[in-house]
N, C-alpha and C positions, 0 to 999 in steps of 0.2 A: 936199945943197944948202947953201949958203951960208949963214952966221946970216943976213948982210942983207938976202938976198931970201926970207925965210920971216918967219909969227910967230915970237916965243919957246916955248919947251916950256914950258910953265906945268909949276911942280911943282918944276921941277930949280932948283941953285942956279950953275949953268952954263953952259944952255943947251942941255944934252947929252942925248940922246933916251936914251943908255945908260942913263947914271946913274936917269933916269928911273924907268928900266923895269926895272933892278936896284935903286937905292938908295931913292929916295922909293916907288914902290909896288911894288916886292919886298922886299929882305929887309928894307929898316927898318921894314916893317910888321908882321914877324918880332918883332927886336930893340928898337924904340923909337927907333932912332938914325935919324933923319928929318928930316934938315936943310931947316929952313923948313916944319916943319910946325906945325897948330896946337895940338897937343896937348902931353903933360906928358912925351914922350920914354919912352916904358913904364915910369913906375916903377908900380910895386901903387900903388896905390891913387888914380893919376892919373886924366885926366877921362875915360880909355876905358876904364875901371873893373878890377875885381880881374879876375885871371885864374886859370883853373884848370878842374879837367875837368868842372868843374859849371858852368861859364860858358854852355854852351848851352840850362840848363835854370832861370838865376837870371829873376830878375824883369823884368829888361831884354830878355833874349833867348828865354826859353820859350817866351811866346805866341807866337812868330812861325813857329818851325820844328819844334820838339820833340815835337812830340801823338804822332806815331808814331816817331822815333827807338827808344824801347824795345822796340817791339815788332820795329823791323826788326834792330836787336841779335839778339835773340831767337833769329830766325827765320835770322836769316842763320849761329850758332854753330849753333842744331839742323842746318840744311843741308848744314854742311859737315860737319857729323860722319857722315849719313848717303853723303854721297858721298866720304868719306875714303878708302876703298878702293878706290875706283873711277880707269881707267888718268889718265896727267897730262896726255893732249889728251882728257877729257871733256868737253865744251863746256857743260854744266849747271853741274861744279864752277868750271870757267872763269870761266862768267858771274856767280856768287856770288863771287868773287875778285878781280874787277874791279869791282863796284859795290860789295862790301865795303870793300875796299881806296881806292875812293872818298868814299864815306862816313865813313871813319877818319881819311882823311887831312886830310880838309876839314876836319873835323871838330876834329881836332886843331890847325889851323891857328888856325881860330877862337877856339878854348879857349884859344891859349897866347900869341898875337900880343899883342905889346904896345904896338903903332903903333897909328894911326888904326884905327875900327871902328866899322861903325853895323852895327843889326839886321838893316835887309835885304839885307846881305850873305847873308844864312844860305839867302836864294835859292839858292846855288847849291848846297845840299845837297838839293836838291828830288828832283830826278831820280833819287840815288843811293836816297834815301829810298822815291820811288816805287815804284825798280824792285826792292830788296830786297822790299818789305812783299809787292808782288803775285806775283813769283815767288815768295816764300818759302810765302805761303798756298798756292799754288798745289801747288806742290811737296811740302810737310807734307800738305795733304790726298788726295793721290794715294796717301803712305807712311803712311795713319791708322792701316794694321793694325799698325804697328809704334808701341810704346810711346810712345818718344820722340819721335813725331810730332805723337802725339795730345798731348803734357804742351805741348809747344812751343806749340803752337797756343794751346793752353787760358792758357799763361804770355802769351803774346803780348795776346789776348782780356784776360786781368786787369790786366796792365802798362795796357796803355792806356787802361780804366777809372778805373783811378786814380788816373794823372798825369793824365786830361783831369780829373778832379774837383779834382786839385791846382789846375790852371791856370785853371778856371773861377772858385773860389774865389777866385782874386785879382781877379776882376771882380764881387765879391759882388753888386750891383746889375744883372746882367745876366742875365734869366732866372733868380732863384734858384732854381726848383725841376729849372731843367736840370742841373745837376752831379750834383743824388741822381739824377735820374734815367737818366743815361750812368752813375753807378758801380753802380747796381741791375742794370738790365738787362745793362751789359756782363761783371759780375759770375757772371750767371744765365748766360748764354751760353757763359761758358765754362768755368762747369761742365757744363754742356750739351755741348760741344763733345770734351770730355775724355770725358767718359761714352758718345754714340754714337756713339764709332768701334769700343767694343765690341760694337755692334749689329750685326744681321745685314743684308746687302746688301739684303735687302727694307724695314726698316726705315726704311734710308735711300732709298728708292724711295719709301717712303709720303713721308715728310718732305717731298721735293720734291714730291711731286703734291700734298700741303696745301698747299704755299705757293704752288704755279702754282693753285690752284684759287684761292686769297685772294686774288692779282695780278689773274688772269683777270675774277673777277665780281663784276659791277656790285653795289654793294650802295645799298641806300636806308632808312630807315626811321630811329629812334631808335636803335636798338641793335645797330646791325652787326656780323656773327660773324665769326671767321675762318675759313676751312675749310668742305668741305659743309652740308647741313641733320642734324641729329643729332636724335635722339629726346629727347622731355624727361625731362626727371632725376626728373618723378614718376610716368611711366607714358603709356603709350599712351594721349591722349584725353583727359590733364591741362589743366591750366590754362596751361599755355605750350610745349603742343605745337607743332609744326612751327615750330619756332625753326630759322636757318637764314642765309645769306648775305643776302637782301632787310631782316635784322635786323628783321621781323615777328612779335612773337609771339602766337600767338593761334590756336586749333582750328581745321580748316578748314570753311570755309564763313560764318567771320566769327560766329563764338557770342560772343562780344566785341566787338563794332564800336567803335572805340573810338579811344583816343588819349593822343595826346604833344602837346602844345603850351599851350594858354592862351588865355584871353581877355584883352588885352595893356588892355583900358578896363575891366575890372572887372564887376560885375553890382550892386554897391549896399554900406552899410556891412557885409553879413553875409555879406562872399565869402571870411573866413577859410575856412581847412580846417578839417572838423569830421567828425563820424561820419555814418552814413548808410551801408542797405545799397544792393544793387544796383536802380537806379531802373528796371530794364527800358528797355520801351519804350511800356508802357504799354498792351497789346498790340496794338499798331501797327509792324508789320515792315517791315524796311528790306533790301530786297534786295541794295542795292549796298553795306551797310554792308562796310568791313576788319576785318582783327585788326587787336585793341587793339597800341597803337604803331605801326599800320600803317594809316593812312590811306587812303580809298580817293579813284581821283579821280571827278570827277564830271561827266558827262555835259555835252556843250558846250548841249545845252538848257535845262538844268539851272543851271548857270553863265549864261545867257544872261537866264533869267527872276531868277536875283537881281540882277542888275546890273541890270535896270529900275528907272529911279528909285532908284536906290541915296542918292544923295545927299539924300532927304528922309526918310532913316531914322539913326538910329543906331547900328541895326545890321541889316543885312539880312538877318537871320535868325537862330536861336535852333536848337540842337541839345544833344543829350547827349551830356557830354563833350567835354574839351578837344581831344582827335588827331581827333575827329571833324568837330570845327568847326575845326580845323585845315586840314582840306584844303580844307574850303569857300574858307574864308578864303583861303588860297593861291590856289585856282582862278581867284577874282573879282577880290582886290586890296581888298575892301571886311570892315570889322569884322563877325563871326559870336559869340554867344553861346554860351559853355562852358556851359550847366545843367550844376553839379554841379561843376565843377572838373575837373582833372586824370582822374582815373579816374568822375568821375559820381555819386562819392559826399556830396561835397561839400556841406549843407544853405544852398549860396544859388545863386540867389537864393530867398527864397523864394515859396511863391506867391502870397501880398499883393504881393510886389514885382513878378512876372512879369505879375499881372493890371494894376498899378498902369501900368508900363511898355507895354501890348498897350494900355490906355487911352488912354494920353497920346500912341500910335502913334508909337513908340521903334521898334518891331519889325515887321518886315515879315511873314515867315515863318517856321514851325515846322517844322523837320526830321530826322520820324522816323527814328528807327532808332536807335544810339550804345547806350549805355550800359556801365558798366567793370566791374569785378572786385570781387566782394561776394556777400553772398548777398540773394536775391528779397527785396525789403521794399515793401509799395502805400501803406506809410507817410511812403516817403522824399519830400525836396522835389520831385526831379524826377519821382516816379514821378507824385503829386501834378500834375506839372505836364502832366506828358503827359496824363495820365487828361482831366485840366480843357479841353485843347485839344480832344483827341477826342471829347469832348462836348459843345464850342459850337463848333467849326469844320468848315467839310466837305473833304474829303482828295479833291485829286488827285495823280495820277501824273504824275513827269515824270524821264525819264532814267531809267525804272525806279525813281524813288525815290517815297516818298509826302511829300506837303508840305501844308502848310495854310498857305493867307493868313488872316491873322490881322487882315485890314484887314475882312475881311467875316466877319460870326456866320453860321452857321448858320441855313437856316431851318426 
């Protein structure tokens, strides 16, 4: 087409779509020699910065494309070494050949151009990067019986721990404890990695069905496991038996009822932690109590009767232990008192203050059951306190649980 019935070619210094498409963005992007561009003409140390084979991994261009570069390196020399004797139409070594060879090339382009050059250029190493890393995994782990598969991988695994820790590090304000922890972990793995591929093919059968079992189940609780329910580490019937994916620990049938959580408003000046054994329950039993860290829920009746009137208390109800007044709490939406704190042990509030409090009609309800991890003491605050309920108030049932209004004494 004519110059004068088109725009101009922006770029050229003649209006020539060639020149273009060879001189200002081909090779002068090469060379530096880029007539009408705006840069320094490639010399070192002009404003598209130094050049060289570490250009993809300095401070301008790292974060953008490099995090797996080293490992697709890696992966892609181990590859080809194991397909080296194999015939020259293998379509495996092929395809390592071809996205090698792209990767290289790009690669080297970038590194060595001395024209114009911004970061996200390095886009177009994406794919090459892609396709090495996942085939290369893919591939090493198929040949893991073989030495060189398993090292590759395992170098692959290390390489990329830490350059990402290198790379993080220049963003020291961002997430600092993420760096240790990708060079930790990725670190661990691949020692891990190197080491079971000398396992036996059952080995790695378990492997998988731990981690599909971890993926699969729902877990809840404070302390969620990885992996099946396992026995506890001090015997059958211990004190944190039936630990397990729900992250529950606690004997079954709830011999702990108990908890994770808090009374997020306190209970009075003496709601430090302090000594105290296990406050019971006073011997007032709670059928629907959980294991400790494992809250139980609570009956929509149950739930129904503390949220009456909720808002002329300040707390609608009082329980042992914080995981236990925990679930109340969650159920209704309204403040529940920890007696005893975290595990029950806790000597506040105490019972001047609990009585003090039940006067002043701060507290709607008492609800038994809860108590944490200690041994039996009738001396603790809350055993104290419980005993003191169960003797001026009368217990009914609801939701299977036992409760006392504490608005009415006894008669």
């Amino acid at each position: 087409m004519p110059s004068a019935s088109r725009p101009y070619i922006g770029g050229s210094q003649n209006n020539d779509l060639i020149s273009l498409i060879f001189g200002y963005n081909g090779f002068g992007r090469l060379t530096g020699n880029e007539s009408g561009s705006v840069g320094g003409f490639g010399a070192l140390g002009s404003r598209w910065g130094l050049t060289g084979w570490n250009r993809l991994f300095n401070s301008q261009f790292g974060g953008q494309i490099s995090w797996l570069i080293p490992a697709a390196i890696i992966l892609l020399g181990a590859s080809l070494l194991l397909t080296f004797r194999r015939p020259r139409t293998d379509i495996v070594r092929a395809a390592f050949l071809i996205w090698g060879g792209s990767l290289l090339l790009t690669g080297a382009v970038f590194s060595f151009a001395q024209g114009i050059i911004h970061p996200y250029y390095t886009v177009a190493l994406a794919p090459a990067i892609g396709a090495l890393v996942g085939m290369g995994a893919v591939f090493l782990w198929q040949h893991r019986s073989e030495r060189i598969a398993r090292l590759a991988l395992g170098a692959a695994l290390a390489a990329t721990a830490l350059w990402a820790f290198v790379l993080l590090d220049r963003s020291a304000t961002f997430f600092p404890a993420l760096r240790t922890a990708v060079l930790v972990g990725g670190l661990a793995l691949a020692a891990l990695t190197v080491g079971l591929a000398n396992a036996s093919r059952k080995t790695a059968l378990a492997v998988a069905a731990y981690t599909f079992d971890t993926v699969s189940t729902a877990h809840t609780g404070a302390i969620p496991s990885a992996g099946p329910a396992v026995a506890a580490a001090s015997g059958a019937g211990g004190p944190f038996a039936g630990g397990g994916p729900t992250g529950g620990f606690g004997p079954p049938g709830g011999a702990f009822g108990g908890g994770f959580g808090g009374d997020l408003r306190g209970v009075g000046p003496n709601s430090a932690s302090g000594g105290g054994g296990n406050p019971g329950d006073g011997g007032v039993g709670n059928p629907g109590g959980g294991g400790f860290l494992n809250s139980g829920r609570p009956a929509a009746a149950l739930v129904s009767l503390l949220q009456a009137d909720a808002s002329r208390y300040t707390w609608v109800a009082a329980t042992i232990d914080a995981n236990n007044a925990a679930g109340y709490e969650l159920a209704t939406g309204d403040p529940v008192m920890a007696i005893g704190g975290f595990n029950g042990t806790d000597p506040a509030p105490t019972l001047a203050q609990f009585q003090k409090n039940v006067r002043d009609g701060k507290i709607h309800y008492f609800i038994a059951g809860g108590g944490g991890l200690g041994s039996a003491s009738t001396s603790s605050n809350a055993s104290q306190i419980s005993a003191w309920v169960q003797q001026n108030f009368t217990a009914t049932t609801v939701g299977g649980v036992t409760v006392y209004d504490l608005t009415t004494t006894a008669t």
